[in-house]
N, C-alpha and C positions, 0 to 999 in steps of 0.2 A: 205587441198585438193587443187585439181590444178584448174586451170581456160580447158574450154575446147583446142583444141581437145583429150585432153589425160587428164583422170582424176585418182585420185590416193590417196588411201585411207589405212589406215595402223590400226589396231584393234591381241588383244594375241597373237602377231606374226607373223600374215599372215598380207600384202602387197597383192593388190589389184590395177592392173592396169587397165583401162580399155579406148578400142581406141575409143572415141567419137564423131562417125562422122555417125550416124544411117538411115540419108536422103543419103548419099553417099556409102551403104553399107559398112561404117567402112574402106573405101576406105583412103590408108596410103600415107599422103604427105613426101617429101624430109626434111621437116621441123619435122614433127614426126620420122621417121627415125632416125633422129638426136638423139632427145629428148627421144624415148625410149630406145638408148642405155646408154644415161646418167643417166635416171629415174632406169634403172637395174644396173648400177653401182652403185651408190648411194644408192639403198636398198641394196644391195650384200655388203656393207662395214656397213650398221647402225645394231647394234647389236639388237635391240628390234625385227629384221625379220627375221626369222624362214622360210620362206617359202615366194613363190611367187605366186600370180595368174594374168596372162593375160586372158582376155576377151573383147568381142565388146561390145556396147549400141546395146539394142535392138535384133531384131532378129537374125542380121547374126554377126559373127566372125569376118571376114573382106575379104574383093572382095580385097584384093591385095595393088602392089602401084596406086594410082592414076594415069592412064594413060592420063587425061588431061593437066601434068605435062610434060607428056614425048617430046612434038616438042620443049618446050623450054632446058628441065632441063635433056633431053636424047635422044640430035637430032644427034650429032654424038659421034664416037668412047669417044672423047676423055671426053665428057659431061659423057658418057655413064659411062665410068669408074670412074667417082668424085660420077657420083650418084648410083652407085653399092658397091662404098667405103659406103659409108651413110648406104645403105641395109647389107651389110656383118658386119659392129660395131655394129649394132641392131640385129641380126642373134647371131656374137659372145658373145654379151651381157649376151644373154640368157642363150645359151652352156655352160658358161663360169663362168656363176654366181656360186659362193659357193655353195648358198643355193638352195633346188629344184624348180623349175618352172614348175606350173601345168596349161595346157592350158585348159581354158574351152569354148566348141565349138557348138555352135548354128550356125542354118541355114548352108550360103557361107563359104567356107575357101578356096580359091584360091590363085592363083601364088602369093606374096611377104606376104601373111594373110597364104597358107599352108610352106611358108619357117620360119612364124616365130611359128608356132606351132611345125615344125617338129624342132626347133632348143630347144623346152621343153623338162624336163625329163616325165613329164607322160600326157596323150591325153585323153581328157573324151571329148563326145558329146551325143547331143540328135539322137537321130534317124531319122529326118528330116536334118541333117547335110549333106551338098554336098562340095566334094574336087576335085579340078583340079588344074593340073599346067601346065597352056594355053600358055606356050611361043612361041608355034609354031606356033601359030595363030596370034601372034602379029611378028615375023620374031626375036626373040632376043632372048639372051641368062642369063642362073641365072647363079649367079657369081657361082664359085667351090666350093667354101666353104658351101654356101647354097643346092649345090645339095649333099654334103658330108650327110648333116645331113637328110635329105629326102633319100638317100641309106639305110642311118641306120635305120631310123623311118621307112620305109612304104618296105625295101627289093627291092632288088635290080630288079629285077623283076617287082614290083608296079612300081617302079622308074622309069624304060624305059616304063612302057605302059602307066604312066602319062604324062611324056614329049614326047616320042614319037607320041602318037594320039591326045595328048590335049584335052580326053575326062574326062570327069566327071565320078566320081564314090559316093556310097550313105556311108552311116554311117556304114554297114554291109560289104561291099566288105572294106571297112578301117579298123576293126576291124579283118576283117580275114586274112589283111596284117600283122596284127601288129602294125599297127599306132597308134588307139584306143587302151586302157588302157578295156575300158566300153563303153557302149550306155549305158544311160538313161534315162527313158521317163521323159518326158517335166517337168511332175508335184513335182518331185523326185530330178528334175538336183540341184537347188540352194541347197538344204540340201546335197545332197554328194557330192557336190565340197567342201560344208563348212565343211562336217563330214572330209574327206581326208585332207583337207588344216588342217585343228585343230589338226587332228592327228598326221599329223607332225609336227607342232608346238609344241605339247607335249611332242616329244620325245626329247634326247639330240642333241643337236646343234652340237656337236663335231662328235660326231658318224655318224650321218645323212649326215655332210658336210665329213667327213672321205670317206662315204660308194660312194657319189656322185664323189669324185674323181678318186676311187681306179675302179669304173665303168669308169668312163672315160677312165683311163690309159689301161683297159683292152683292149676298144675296138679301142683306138688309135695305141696302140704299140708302145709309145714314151716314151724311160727309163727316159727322163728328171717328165714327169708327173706319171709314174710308183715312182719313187723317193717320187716325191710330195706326192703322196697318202701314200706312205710306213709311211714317217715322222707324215701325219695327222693324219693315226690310232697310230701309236706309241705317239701320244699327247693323245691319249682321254684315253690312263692309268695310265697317271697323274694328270689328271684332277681332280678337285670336282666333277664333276658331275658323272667319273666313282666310286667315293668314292659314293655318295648320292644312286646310283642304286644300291649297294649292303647293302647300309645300309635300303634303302627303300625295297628291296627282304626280309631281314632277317626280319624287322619291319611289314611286312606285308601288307606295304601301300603304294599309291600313290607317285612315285616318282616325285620332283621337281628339273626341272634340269634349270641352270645358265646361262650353257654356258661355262663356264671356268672350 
């Protein structure tokens, strides 16, 4: 396990991050920025992880980057761009990973806390959950890449009435954007993020990481990662693992799957 601000726990597959900073509402320094693009690279290549979960300490998700940061570490242009390179590696991190990354969302999830949720494959919160992406209220701009994945996640429409007003919206207007996966109540949230996290950990690793890219390619339109995907399903009918699932069909039982 890590030392704070970012702690990070690893259990049958699921990886478990979580942003430790609950007196600061989960508020993201230039220093984590860093550290949870590395902490996503490094579970995205260790085989024992099947899956990912980001979450805050405490009640909220996270209020964003730390704006007390901003006069020294994003006072001008050129600051501004070293420390939106840091936001976009943590952003592409997530995108990017193999395996799925499931954001689980209490309370706050604002500007650089709603860029790294929107940069997950699947959004669960509770119903007390509030989203904004406030930048026109601070005068600046999210890198492009960040706002790429907020078009896709929340539709293009949620997108411009987030940034455009800088207003807030509740758990239920995010869920009939499409952002939300689920609402669920408070008492419920920890077992179905664990039920959904387990369950894809149970399935095959080949398949799962297959289906995650061949989603990607679809919605990027890039032959280079259209390619990528083609090849990774074309790997999982070679696999043990497609051999194990039809010997597990025919047997009648639980399949255990490898990986390989």
């Amino acid at each position: 396990m890590k030392t704070e601000p970012l702690l990070v726990t690893t259990a049958d597959g699921v990886a478990t991050i979580v942003i430790n900073r609950p007196a600061r509402k989960n508020a993201v320094t230039q220093a984590m920025w860093i550290e949870i693009a590395a902490l996503v690279d490094g579970l995205s290549v260790d085989p024992a992880v099947r899956v990912i979960v980001l979450r805050g300490a405490g009640h909220d998700f996270s209020a964003g980057a730390d704006i007390g940061e901003f006069d020294t570490l994003r006072g001008d242009a050129e600051s501004a761009r070293a420390y939106e390179a840091t936001n976009s590696a943590a952003f592409a991190a997530l995108r990017n990973a193999p395996v799925p990354v499931i954001a689980a969302i209490r309370g706050i999830c604002f500007g650089g806390g709603f860029g790294l949720a929107a940069a997950c494959d699947l959004r669960i919160a509770t119903a007390d959950a509030q989203f904004a992406v406030p930048a026109a209220r601070l005068g600046l701009a999210y890198p492009q890449d960040a706002m790429g994945d907020i078009v896709w996640a929340a539709g293009e429409q949620m997108a411009r009435y987030l940034t455009y007003t800088a207003g807030r919206i509740d758990a239920q207007a995010a869920l009939s954007a499409g952002f939300l996966l689920e609402i669920v109540d408070a008492d419920r949230f920890e077992a179905r993020i664990d039920e959904i996290a387990r369950t894809i950990a149970r399935n095959a690793p080949l398949s799962v990481r297959a289906s995650k890219a061949a989603i990607r390619a679809a919605l990027s339109h890039d032959p280079a990662e259209a390619e990528a995907a083609q090849a990774a399903g074309d790997a999982t009918f070679l696999s043990d693992d497609y051999a194990e699932g039809r010997a597990a069909f025919h047997g009648r039982r639980t399949p255990v799957f490898k990986g390989r």
